[in-house]
C-alpha positions in Angstrom: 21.8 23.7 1.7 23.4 23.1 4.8 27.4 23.1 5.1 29.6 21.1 7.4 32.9 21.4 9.0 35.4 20.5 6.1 37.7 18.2 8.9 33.9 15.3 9.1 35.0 13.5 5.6 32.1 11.1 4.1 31.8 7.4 4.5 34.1 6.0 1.7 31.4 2.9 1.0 29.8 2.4 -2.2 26.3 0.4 -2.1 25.4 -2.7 -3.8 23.8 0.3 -6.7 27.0 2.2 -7.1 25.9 5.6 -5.0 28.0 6.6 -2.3 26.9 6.5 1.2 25.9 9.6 3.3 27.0 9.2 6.3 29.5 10.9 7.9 32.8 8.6 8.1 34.5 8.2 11.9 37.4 10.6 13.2 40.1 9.2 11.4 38.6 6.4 9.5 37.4 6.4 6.0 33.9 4.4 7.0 30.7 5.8 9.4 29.7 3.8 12.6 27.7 1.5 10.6 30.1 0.3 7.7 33.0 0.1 9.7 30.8 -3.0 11.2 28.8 -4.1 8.2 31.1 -4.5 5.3 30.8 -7.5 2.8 31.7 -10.8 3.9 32.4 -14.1 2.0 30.7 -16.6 3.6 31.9 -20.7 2.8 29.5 -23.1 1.4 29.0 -26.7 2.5 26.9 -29.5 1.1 25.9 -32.2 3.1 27.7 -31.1 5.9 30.9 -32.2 4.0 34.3 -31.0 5.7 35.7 -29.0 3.0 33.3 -26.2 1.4 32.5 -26.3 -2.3 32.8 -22.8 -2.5 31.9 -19.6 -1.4 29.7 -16.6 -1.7 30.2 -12.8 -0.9 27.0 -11.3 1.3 26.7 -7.5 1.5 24.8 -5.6 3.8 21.3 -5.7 3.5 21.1 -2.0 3.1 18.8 -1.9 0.1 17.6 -3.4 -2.5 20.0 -4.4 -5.0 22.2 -6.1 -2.4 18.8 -8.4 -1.7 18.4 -8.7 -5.3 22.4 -9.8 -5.8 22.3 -12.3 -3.4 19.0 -13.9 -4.6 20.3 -14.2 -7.8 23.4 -15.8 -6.0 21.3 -18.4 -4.1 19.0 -19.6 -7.4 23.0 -19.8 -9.5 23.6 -22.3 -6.4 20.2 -24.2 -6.4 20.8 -24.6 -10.3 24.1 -25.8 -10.0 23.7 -28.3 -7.3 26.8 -26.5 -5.2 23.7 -25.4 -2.1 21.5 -27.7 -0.1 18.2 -27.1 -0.8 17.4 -27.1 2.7 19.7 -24.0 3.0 18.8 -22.3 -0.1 15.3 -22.0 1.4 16.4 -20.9 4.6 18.5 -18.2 3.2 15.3 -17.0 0.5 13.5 -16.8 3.7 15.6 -14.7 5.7 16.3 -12.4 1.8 12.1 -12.2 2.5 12.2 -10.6 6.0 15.2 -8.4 5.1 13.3 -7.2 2.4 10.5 -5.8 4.7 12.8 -4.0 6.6 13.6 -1.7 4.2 11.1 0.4 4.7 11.6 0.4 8.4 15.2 1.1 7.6 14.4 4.1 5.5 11.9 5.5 8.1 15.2 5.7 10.5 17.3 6.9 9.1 19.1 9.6 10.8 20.3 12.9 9.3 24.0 13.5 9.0 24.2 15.4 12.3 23.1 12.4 14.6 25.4 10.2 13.5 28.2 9.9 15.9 31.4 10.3 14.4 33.8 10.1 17.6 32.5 7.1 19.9 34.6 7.4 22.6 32.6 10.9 23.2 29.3 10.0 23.0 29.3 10.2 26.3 29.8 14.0 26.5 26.8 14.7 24.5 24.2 16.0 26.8 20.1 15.8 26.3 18.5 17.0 23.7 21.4 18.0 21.9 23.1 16.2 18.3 27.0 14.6 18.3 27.5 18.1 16.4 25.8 20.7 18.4 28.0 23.5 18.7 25.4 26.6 19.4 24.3 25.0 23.0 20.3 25.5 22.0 20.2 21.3 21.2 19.8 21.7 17.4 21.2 21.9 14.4 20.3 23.6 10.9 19.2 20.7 9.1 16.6 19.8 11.9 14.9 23.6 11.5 14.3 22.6 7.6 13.1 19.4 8.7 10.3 21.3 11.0 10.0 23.7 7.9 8.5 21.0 5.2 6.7 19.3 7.8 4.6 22.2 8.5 4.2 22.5 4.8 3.4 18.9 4.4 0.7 19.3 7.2 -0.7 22.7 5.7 -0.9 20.7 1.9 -3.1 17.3 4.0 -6.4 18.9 3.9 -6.0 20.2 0.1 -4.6 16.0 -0.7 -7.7 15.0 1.5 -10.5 17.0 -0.7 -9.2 14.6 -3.7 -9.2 11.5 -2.6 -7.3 9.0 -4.3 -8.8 6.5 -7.5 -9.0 2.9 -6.4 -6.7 0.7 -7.4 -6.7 -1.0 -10.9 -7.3 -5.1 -10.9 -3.5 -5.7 -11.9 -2.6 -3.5 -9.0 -4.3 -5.4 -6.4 -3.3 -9.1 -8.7 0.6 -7.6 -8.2 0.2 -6.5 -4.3 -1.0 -10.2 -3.6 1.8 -12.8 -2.8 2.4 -16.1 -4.0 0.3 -17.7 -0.8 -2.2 -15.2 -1.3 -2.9 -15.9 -4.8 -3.5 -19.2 -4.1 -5.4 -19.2 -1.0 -7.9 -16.4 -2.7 -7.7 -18.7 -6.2 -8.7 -21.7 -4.2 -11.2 -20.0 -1.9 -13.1 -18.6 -4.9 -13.0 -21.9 -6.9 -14.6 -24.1 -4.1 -17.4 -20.9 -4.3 -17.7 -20.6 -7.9 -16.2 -17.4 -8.9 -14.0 -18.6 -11.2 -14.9 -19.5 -14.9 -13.8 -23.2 -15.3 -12.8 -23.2 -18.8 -10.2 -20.2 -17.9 -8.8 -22.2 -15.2 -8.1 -25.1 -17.5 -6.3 -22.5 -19.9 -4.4 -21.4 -17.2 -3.0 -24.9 -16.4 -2.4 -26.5 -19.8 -2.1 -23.7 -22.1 -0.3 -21.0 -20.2 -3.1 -18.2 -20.5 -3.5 -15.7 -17.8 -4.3 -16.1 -14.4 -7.9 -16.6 -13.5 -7.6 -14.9 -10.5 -6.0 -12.0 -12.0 -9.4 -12.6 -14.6 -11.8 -13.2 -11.8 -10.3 -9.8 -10.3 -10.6 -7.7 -13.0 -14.4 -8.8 -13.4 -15.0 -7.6 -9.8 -13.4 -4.2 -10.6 -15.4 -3.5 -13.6 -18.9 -4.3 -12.0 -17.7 -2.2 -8.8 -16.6 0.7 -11.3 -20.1 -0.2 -13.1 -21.9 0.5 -9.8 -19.8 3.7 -9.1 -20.7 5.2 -12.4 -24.7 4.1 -11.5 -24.3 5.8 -7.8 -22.8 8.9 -9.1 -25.1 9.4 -11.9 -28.1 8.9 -9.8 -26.6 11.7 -7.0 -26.6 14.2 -10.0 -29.5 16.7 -9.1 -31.6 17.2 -12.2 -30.0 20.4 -13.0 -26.1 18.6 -13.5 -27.8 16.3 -15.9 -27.6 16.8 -19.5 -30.5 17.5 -21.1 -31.3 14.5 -24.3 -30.9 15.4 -27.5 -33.3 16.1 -29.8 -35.8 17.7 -27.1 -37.6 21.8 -26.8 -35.6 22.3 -23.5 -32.2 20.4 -25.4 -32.5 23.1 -28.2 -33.6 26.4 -26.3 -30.7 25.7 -24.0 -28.1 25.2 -27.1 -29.9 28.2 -29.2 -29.4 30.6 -26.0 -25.7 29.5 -25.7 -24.7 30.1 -29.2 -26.7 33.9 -29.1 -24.9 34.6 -26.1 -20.8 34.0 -27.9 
């Protein structure tokens, strides 16, 4: 585990989830470089462009995914009490959309605790190669060394991951990784080429039943498992296959099995 100086104190901001933030705070402040810019704001709503707002609404910093989730839930409590132009409403889902799919980009850069700068005004004095916190003069710190560490072991573990290659995905996997607009492009594609059963899209429509797609899907899945099964049985050399039962070479081979326990 590594240890840091005792005088770099911890951001004092507490996500939208109620965990504590990990970055190191500023020289003197109680908040890192980012929070000390991004802290929740209450934002004023207008309708109709009306001079005085109707209200207002508290937006947190997109940081993961329960602040996205707390404002969605703030937007459709506006839609369904008439206090948020429509128009807006779907501006503001949209942009909830394309700070959702930055998580992950978010995540991928995030920086260890030694390269976040925690005295600005010195930034300046930090030459190449070398952390905010680099006290040894060789341009790295502990933390970095482990870093190297797992991702040697991570490399040396890929060939063994490789050799067992993943199962393919179920049909409700692939139904869930499909978007709205996907669903329905696919669902309409495959209907004008007669994929889809008829009656089960009439269900789906009046009675509430399951998605045809999400039918039509798992169909697909079970003849390609189906023709798997068929391709891997017929690789089998005649030695891997089990002899039938009931035949001279079944019962020699069971006969000279049990002598030999």
């Amino acid at each position: 585990m590594v240890s840091y100086p005792i005088d770099i104190r911890r951001c004092r901001h507490i996500r939208t989830n109620g965990t504590q933030c990990g970055s190191p705070a500023l020289k003197g402040k109680e908040l890192c470089f980012y929070h000390e810019q991004n802290q929740p704001r209450e934002v004023e709503l207008y309708i109709d462009g009306e001079r005085y707002s109707d209200g207002s609404i508290m937006i947190p910093p997109f940081e993961d995914a329960h602040s996205i989730q707390m404002v969605l839930r703030h937007i459709v409590q506006l839609m369904l009490q008439r206090r948020i132009d429509r128009k807006d409403a779907g501006l503001a889902l949209y942009a909830l959309q394309i700070a959702s799919g930055n998580l992950k980009t978010m995540q991928a850069e995030k920086a260890k605790p030694t390269q976040v700068v925690v005295e600005p005004d010195k930034a300046a004095e930090t030459p190449l190669g070398m952390t905010p916190w680099s006290a040894t003069g060789e341009g790295h710190d502990p933390d970095e060394d482990e870093g190297e560490e797992a991702y040697e072991e991570e490399e040396e573990a890929q060939p063994e991951a490789q050799s067992s290659p993943a199962p393919p995905p179920t049909a409700d996997e692939l139904y869930d990784s499909l978007t709205v607009d996907e669903r329905t492009m696919i669902r309409t594609k495959w209907h004008d080429e007669g994929m889809m059963d008829l009656s089960e899209y009439e269900d789906y429509l009046e009675h509430d039943a399951l998605d045809p797609l999400l039918l039509t899907i798992r169909r697909l899945c079970a003849e390609r498992d189906q023709r798997a099964a068929a391709e891997s049985q017929n690789s089998e050399t005649p030695a891997d296959r089990p002899l039938p039962p009931g035949t001279r070479q079944a019962c020699q081979t069971r006969s000279a099995t049990m002598g030999s326990r």
